[in-house]
C-alpha positions, 0 to 999 in steps of 0.5 A: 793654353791656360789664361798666363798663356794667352797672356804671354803670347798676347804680350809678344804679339805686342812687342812684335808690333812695337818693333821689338824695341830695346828692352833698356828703351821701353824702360827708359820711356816708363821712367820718362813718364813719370808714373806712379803705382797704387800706392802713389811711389814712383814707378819703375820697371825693370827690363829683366821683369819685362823680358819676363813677361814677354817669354811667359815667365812671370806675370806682372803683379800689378797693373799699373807697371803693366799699364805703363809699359802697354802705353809705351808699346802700344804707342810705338805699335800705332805708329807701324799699324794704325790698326792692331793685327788683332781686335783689342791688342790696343785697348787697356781695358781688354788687357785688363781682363787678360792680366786678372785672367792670368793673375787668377789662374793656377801657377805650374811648378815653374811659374813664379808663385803668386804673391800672397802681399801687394808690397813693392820691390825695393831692389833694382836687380840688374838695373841701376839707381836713378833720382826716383829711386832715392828711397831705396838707394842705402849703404852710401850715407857716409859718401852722400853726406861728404859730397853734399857737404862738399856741394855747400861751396862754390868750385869743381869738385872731382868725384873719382872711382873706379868703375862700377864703384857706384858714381853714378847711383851715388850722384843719382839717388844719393845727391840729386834727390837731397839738393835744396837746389835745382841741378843741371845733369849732364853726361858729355856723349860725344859732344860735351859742349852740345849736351851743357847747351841742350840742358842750358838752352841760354849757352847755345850762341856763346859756346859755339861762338867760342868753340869758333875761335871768337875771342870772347869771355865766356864767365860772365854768360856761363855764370848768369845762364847757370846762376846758383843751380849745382852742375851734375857731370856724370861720365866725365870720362866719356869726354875722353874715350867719346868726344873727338875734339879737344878744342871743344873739350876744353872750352867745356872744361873752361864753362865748367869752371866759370860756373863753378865760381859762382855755384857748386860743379861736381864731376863723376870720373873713372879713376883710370882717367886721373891722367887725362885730367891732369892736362886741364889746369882747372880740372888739375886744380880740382884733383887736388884741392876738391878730390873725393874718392869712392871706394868699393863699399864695406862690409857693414855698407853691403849689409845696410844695402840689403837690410834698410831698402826691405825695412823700407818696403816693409819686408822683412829678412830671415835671420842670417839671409843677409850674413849667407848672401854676403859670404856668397859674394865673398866679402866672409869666405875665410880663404878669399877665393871669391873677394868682393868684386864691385863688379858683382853687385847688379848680381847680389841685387839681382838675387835679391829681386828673384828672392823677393819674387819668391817672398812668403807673406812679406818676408824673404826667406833663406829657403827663397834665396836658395830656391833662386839658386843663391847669387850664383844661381841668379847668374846662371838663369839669368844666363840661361834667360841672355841665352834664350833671347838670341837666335844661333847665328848670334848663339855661335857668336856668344860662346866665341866671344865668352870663351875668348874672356875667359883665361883657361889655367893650365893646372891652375884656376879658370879665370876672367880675362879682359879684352877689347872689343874691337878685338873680340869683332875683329875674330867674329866669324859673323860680325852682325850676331856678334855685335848681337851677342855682346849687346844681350849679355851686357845688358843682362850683365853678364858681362861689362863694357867700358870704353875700352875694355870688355869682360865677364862680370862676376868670377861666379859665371864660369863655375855658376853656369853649366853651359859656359863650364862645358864649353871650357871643359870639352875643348880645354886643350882646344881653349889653351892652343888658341890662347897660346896662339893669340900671345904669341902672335901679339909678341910677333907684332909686337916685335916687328914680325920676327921670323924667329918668333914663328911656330915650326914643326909639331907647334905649327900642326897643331894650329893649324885648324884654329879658325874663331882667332885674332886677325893677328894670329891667322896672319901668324900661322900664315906666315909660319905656314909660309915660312915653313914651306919655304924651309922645306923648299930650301932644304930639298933645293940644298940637297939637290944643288949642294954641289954645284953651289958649293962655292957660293954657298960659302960666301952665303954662309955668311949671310945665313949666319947673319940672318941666324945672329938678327933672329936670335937677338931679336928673339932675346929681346923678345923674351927679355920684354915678355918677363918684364912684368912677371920677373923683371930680374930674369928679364934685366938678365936677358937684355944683358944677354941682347946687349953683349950681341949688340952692344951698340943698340940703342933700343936695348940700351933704353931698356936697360937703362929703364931698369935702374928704377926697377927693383932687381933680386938675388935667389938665395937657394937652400931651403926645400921648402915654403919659407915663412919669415925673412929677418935681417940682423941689427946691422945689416950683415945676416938674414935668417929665414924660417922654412917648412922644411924645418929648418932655419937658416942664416945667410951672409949678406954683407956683399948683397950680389954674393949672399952666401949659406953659413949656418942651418938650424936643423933641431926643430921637430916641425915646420919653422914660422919664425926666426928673430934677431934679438936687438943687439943682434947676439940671439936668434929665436926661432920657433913653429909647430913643434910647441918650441922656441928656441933660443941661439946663440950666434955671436959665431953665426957660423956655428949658431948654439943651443942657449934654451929650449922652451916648451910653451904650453900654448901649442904652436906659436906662428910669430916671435918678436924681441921689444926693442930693449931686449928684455922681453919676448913676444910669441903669438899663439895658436890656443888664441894667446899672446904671451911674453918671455922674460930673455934677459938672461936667455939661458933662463928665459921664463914667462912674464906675467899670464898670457894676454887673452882676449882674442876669439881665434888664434894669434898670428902675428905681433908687433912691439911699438918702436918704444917698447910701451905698446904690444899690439895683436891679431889673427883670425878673429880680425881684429888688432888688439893694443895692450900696455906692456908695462900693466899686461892691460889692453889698451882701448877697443880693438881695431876693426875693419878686415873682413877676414882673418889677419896675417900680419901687423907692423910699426912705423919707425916712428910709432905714429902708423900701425899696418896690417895685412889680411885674407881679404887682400887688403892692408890697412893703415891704423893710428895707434893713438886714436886707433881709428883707420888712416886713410883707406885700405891699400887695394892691390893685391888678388891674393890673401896679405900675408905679411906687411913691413915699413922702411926703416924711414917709414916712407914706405910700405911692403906688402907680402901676399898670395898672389906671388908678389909683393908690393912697395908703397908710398907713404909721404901722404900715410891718408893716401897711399899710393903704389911706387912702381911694379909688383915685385914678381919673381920666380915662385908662389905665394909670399909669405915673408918680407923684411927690410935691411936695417938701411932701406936698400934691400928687402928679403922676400920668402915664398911657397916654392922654397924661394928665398929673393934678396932684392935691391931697391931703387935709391934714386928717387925723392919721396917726400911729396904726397902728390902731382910734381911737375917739372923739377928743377936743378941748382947751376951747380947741379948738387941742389933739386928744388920740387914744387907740388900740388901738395902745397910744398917746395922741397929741397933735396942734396943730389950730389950723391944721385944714387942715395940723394937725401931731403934737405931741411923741412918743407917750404910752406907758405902757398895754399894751393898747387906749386909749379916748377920751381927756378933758381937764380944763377948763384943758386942762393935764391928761389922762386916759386909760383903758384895757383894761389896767385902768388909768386915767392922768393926763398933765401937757399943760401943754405939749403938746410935751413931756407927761409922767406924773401920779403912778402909774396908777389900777388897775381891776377892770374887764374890758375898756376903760373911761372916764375922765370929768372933772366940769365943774369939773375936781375931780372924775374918773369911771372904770370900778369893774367893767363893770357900775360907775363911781366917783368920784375926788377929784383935785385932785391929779392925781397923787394921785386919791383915791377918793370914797364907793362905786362907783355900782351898779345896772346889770345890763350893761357902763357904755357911757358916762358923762356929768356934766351941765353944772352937774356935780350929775347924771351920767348912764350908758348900759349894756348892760342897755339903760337909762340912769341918772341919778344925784345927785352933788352930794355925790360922797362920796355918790352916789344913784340918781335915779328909774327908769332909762330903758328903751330896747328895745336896748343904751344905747351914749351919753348926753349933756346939753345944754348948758343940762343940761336935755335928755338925749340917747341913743343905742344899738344901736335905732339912734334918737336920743331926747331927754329932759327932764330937768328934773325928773330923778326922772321923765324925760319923752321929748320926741322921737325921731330916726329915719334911720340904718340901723345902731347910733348909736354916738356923739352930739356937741352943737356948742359953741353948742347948736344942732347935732348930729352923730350917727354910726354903723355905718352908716358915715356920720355926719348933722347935725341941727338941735336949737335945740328938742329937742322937734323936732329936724329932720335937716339932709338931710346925711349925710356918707359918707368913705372908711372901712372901719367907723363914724366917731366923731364929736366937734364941737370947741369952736371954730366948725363943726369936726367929728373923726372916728376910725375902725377904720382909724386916721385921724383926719379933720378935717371943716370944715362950712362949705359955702363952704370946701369949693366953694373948695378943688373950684375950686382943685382941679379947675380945667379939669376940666370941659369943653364937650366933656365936658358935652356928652357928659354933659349934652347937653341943657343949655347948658354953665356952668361952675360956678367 
């Protein structure tokens, strides 16, 4: 055995001694040391070069990290054996002698080169970025600069991202180094306020005392203890998913407040707990005014990640290292099969670690990237390495639970699937070398863990990896079962074990030998097993006893057919619920089919009413090939699409559920990519591959007529588009043209002017300006290119930020937007004026973005792409998009084409496999706010909508027609800050709003078209948002005093409120809610002291408290009266609905309680008539129940989910069975209960959708009806 031999084998000797201790703990207590190398930097060490060292792999390269680690091990070693096992293993200096030993020998072929430089490694390979590694922390200067800068005022500011967006390293190694300030950083655990006490040893007493329910203030002691040092919260999340206790949570989010008054708060929180936040008024505060989003970073920002740590370290780079790098993560492959995934930045720093390891004189070479194997190379030895260190039990486990992330295609890719960890356990066929398993290969990161979630890190592995590829390739079949098996299982227990979900026959043999599954799925094929022997029994027992039952058989057949009608309903519902996400048309279909069972089932009944938000579609059959392009004519009345089959064909689309085939334009020579309407909706030109566009005329639609053939000199063309007065001509070009036709006289139609060049690839789309003026350009080049119609000039610089080719570009409505769509799965938004990007790029879709189109009122978005769907987006924020609703997903592949009806109502989608969709898109929603809506509110008579929000705004929206309901007037502006629900007076002629700016304000809607202002605002002491509350009788208005207070104001004269006696206090927590009753001599309030008060107010100069207050064992969010004022309804964080008589308002008696939502109840709402109640919830849905007698309220089995990303908020109108709801995402949705409505509007909608060929293949053993 050589010298690096005897080191290898000295240093596993040691460890083994130490205890083998975690290698992320040794690491961590280098750090703690704070020790500096040869050259006084801050010294870290790696657990990856430290599991290197102890298998032999490497040496170190210098002493000092060897040094530093030796302390630490030998430390813990002395404490289990005083004295060493062997002479020396203690001592530096005889380690000394062993490193230069082994440093001096010879290196065989699989050592690790020795080092001819002694420079320092500036990459952190698979470990993260803390405050000592600053210097090497690039590519997140623009974001370090807007935190910082952000940090120089007072308040919380939320740094939010998704996970593995680098919050952490940005607060870490960008902030934290940077502050001209001290910092206290904290990350919650599992007790939040613990950890805030242990870094701010003063808060000990205070915060336990207030976590004890002791009344006490705690801003003045938070603020002295922390004073002007700037509060680091990293994790925040881990409040949620690890801390228990909510009461401690939020007197840890009040501390943090209270800091943040006096100095600067910021908290790092993954973007899937936005909700969670919500439900913190000061946190809710923060998301709006003091939000800062981190996106995953850009490809200039990778390339300075890479480029400035070496010129740092004083490295250099070969030429076109960093460009190979960045195209092996993917952020340059043309076809975007591997897009940049944040998740796979610890593995492109990984690469660079092991090629620094193999530098040559200073300088990484493409010869050592490749010699590390690239980025997928570094995966599968850093693989191989995570699979070394675990013993077979824990080997076993290992392949187990990777294969179980991993979605095996079926005549498809191999992809990562995500799971759970507690379902990966609970099929562990050892849970101790599981449990082993998962802790390796997540601390190689291979694989990533969050709090609920597991899965593989990068898509690299599972072609990168030999040993993973096999385990997937020798049992695919295997692998498939067992997928199939753990689906259909979870459908089963999703469907209250339906025992016509269980397998039978040839399905259930081959299962029969799948042991390594979910819980879940053995109790599944036991139960089929069981089933099936009982079937077999049943059939021999029939046979045997057929005569003598003969009779009682008969009657039994009534049974059975009963027990067969209960199995195939159930199994209808099951299908309906199993295509909700992947074709929701078909799936409205089937509950249609479930209803016509059952027409009295109130849970399919809450699904079909579900489905009035979600787009709904007709198949257009015809075309025998891809379809490339879908328009609309000017007036709605036909669609054109463009085929690979060559053809272009025109639909009639007047009635939208009968679209109907009238002509096909069959003369092209090769594949169609386009089909336009002229503007006066009299031409048609198409054109393609053929080098052709043709021009039609189909003032006849039916017999469209050849006007003129143009051979265009540029080869093909792939887009065509009229400018908006008809004159001209655009086609984009495949010789990297753009060319524009004179068509004024189409049937002498010529070129105008030369081709526009100046794009390096070919052209693939065009879009004219709404005026005509502007011509904007792209294709593969990536960039947009603007040019002057008028003087063929371009205008300014290109529009640059796509990484890979572009698809599609589009105008808004109004000229002010500009959209594109690329390879890179993105869609950005542009202002043409300034041509710089709005916002950051719409993130979505998993395929390439092959067309993107707006709304003819340009609040919305379309997006077409690869990934088979398309998307709708909300464009009332345009620097802030967001998604309205669900994918789009019907029957098909990749979509090519989308295109909105000239009125907005419906939106063509074309697709690979010859799929034509005309779908109809929801009206019934309000979009106009850019953020958080809570509450809504109706006018008495029930035709008015007034929204409050956190974007500053009260809107107001005509909702007499609440299938197209329509904004009223521009948008009352005057508060600075988040705006809660809104309240009308009686006579629906006054308004009022109150907000977190502390102030309340009084509106004259007398005319809704044009309000205007009541008076001056009302100034509060309160902290955060507050109500406003109209007694009955309109002369009397409840706002906020402080948190914990409300008072009452005369004002008969809304412009001129005065206030009335003293403010009502008593509370002990923030006033939720407040509710007069109906003959307005009795308000009630709910609060955060977790009680609700009654209160005289006949005489409101001179309110009184009514008896005790009712007690509630978790915070009291709402209360509301009956309409006959004799019961009080609450609701609150304890997630039950409770009904009071109030009869006798000193002594409330409880007459019911409501059990069934999983989350807070935050909101209640009695319908105009008394005798239904909505209720909604964190658990993101809202419920119906029937209250006619509140001593016992019964639920009406329907529980409405919608496509929203938080809790609904629920209000009934006061006309017929009408229902708002507003959410965090800023819509207001407009729900009609009536079940009938809805079943017409999935029969217009969905018309064709369900076939005999398609039940068949669904239900095939019930005979095909269709539902409509």
């Amino acid at each position: 055995m050589g010298p690096r031999g005897v080191f290898a084998e000295r240093f596993a000797l040691l460890y083994a001694e130490a205890g083998d201790p975690p290698l992320k703990r040794v690491t961590e207590s280098v750090a703690r040391a704070r020790r500096t190398d040869e050259q006084g930097r801050p010294l870290r060490v790696p657990a990856q070069r430290v599991s290197d060292w102890r298998r032999g792999r490497n040496v170190p390269a210098r002493f000092s990290a060897l040094s530093a680690v030796l302390e630490v091990l030998v430390g813990e070693a002395r404490k289990r054996r005083p004295q060493p096992a062997i002479d020396g293993l203690y001592e530096l200096d005889v380690w000394r002698a062993l490193w230069e030993a082994a440093l001096a020998s010879p290196v065989t072929e699989t050592d690790t080169p020795p080092q001819e430089d002694n420079s320092v490694c500036p990459y952190m390979g698979l470990s993260a970025f803390g405050p000592r590694d600053a210097n090497w922390f690039f590519g997140r200067e623009t974001a370090t600069n807007a935190l910082l800068e952000r940090l120089n005022d007072n308040g919380i500011t939320m740094l939010v991202g998704a996970s593995g967006a680098g919050k952490s390293s940005l607060m870490k190694a960008g902030v934290l180094p940077r502050l001209d300030k001290e910092a206290v950083v904290i990350s919650p655990g599992t007790d939040p306020l613990k950890e805030f006490a242990l870094q701010v040893p003063e808060l000990i007493h205070v915060l336990e005392a207030a976590a004890a329910d002791v009344q006490e203030d705690l801003t003045h002691e938070v603020q002295l203890a922390v004073g002007d040092r700037v509060v680091i919260v990293d994790q925040f999340e881990e409040a949620f998913t690890l801390g228990g206790d909510e009461n401690r949570l939020r007197i840890f989010v009040q501390a943090l407040h209270a800091a943040a008054e006096k100095s600067a708060v910021v908290l790092g929180v993954r973007a899937d707990f936005y909700a969670r936040c919500l439900d913190f008024p000061e946190l809710a505060e923060a998301l709006q005014s003091r939000q800062m989003v981190l996106g995953a970073m850009s490809a200039a920002e990778l390339r300075d990640a890479v480029t400035s740590p070496a010129k740092a370290a004083g490295l250099q780079l070969e030429a076109g290292l960093v460009d190979l790098m960045l195209r092996d993560l993917g952020t340059h492959n043309r076809r975007g099969k591997d897009a940049y995934d944040a998740g796979a930045l610890p593995l492109l720093s990984h690469a660079l670690l092991v090629t620094w390891q193999r530098r040559q004189a200073g300088r990484l070479t493409i010869a050592g990237y490749r010699a590390a194997g690239g980025i997928q190379g570094a995966v599968a030895a850093t693989a191989e390495r995570a699979w070394s260190d675990l013993d077979e039990p824990a080997r076993a486990a290992a392949r187990q639970l990777l294969l179980r992330l991993v979605r095996v295609g079926d005549d498809t890719q191999d992809t990562r699937r995500r799971s759970s960890r507690h379902s990966l356990l609970e099929a562990a066929a050892i849970l101790p070398a599981t449990e082993r398993a998962l802790e390796v290969l997540t601390h190689a990161r291979l694989i990533t863990m969050d709090a609920d979630s597991v899965e593989i890190t990068h898509e690299a592995l599972l072609q990168a990896w030999p040993r993973l590829r096999s385990w997937i390739d020798e049992d695919r079949a295997g692998n498939l079962t067992r997928q199939r098996l753990e689906e259909d299982a979870a459908t089963w227990s999703a469907h209250d074990h339906d025992s016509s979900l269980l397998y039978r026959g040839a399905r259930l043999e081959g299962v029969r030998q799948q042991r390594d599954v979910t819980t879940i799925a053995k109790e599944f094929v036991r139960t089929s097993e069981r089933q099936h022997r009982k079937s077999v029994w049943l059939r021999r027992s029939a046979v045997v006893l057929v005569s003598v039952f003969a009779l009682i058989a008969a009657g039994a057949a009534v049974i059975a057919v009963n027990q067969r009608n209960d199995a195939q309903f159930r199994q209808v519902v099951a299908e309906a619920d199993r295509l909700t996400g992947s074709d929701p048309s078909l799936s409205a279909q089937f509950l249609m089919v479930a209803h016509r069972m059952r027409p009295d089932d109130q849970g399919v009944n809450a699904k079909l009413l579900a489905t009035q938000q979600v787009p709904l579609a007709v198949p257009l059959a015809g075309h025998t090939g891809a379809v490339y392009l879908t328009t609309f004519s000017p007036d709605g009345s036909l669609l054109a699409t463009a085929s690979y089959d060559r053809t272009a064909r025109l639909w009639d689309v007047r009635d939208r559920s009968r679209p109907k085939e009238i002509a096909v334009i069959a003369e092209h020579t090769n594949w169609l990519s386009s089909a336009v309407f002229s503007p006066d909706g009299k031409v048609l030109a198409t054109t393609g591959q053929d080098a052709t566009i043709r021009l039609w005329d189909v003032t006849n639609p039916s017999s469209p007529k050849a006007v003129k053939t143009i051979q265009t000199g540029n080869g093909p063309s792939y887009l065509l588009e009229f400018s908006p007065d008809g004159t001209l001509l655009a086609a984009a070009n495949e010789d990297r043209s753009a060319r524009l036709w004179d068509v004024r006289d189409p049937a002498n139609a010529k070129p105008s002017g030369e081709p526009l060049r100046d794009h390096s690839a070919a052209v693939r789309s065009l879009a004219f300006s709404p005026d005509g003026r502007t011509l904007a350009t792209t294709g593969d080049d990536q960039t947009i290119r603007l040019w002057d119609v008028t003087t063929r000039a371009r205008i300014g610089k290109p529009l640059t930020g796509h990484t890979l080719g572009i698809h599609s570009v589009a105008f808004s409505g109004d000229g002010r937007l500009l959209a594109s769509g690329a390879d890179d799965k993105m869609v950005r938004l542009w202002d043409p004026a300034t041509q710089e990007p709005v916002g950051q790029p719409l993130v979505g879709h998993t395929g390439a973005v092959w067309s993107v189109k707006f709304s003819p009122d340009g609040l919305t978005l379309a997006s077409g792409a690869a990934d088979a769907t398309a998307r709708l987006w909300s464009l009332t924020d345009p620097a802030a998009p967001t998604p309205l609703g669900r994918p789009l997903a019907a029957r098909g592949a990749n979509v090519f084409a989308i295109g909105f009806s000239p009125d907005g109502d419906a939106l063509a989608t074309g697709s690979l496999e010859n799929a034509v969709n005309l779908w109809s898109l929801p009206q019934a929603m309000l979009l106009g706010h850019s953020s958080h809506v809570p509450t809504p509110a109706f006018s008495p008579d029930g035709k008015l909508v007034a929204t409050g929000s956190s974007d500053k705004t009260v809107r107001l929206w005509d909702v007499s027609d609440s299938h197209h309901p329509k904004q009223l007037g521009p948008p009352l502006l005057g508060h600075e800050r988040t705006v809660g629900p809104p309240e009308f007076r009686r006579d629906g002629k006054v308004l009022a709003t109150a907000a977190g700016d502390k102030t309340v304000r009084m509106w004259d809607v007398a005319d809704p078209a044009h309000p205007k202002p009541l008076g001056e605002p009302l100034a509060l002491d309160n902290r955060f948002s507050a109500r406003a509350v109209f007694r009955p009788d309109g002369e009397v208005l409840l706002t906020n005093h402080t948190d914990e207070s409300v008072r009452l104001w005369d004002v008969r004269d809304p412009s001129k409120p005065v206030p009335l006696g003293d403010p009502l206090a008593g509370h002990g927590g923030y006033v939720n809610d407040a509710q007069f009753s109906p003959d307005g001599r009795t308000l009630a309030t709910a609060s955060s002291d977790r009680t609700v008060r009654l209160w005289d107010v006949s005489d409101p100069a001179r309110p009184r408290r009514l008896g005790e207050p009712i007690k509630d064992e978790q915070i009291m969010l709402q209360s509301r009266f009956t309409a006959d004022g004799r019961t009080l309804i609450t609701s609150g964080q304890s997630r039950a609905i409770r009904f009071f008589d109030v009869r006798d308002l000193e002594r409330p008696v409880l007459l019911s309680t409501l059990q069934g939502h999983s989350g807070t109840v935050s909101t209640v709402s009695v319908s105009a008539d008394g005798r239904l109640l909505a209720s909604s919830s964190a658990d993101r849905t809202f419920r119906l129940w029937d209250i006619t007698d509140p001593a016992e309220p019964s639920y009406l089995g329907q529980q409405i989910t919608g496509d929203w990303a938080s809790e609904p908020f629920a209000q009934f109108s006061p006309r017929g069975r009408l229902l708002a709801t507003g959410n965090a995402d800023g819509i207001v949705r407009l729900w009609d209960l009536d079940v009938e409505h809805e079943i017409e509007r999935i029969c217009t909608a969905t018309r064709g959708v369900l076939t005999p060929a398609l039940w068949q293949e669904r239900l095939s053993q019930m005979d095909f009806r269709d539902p409509c």
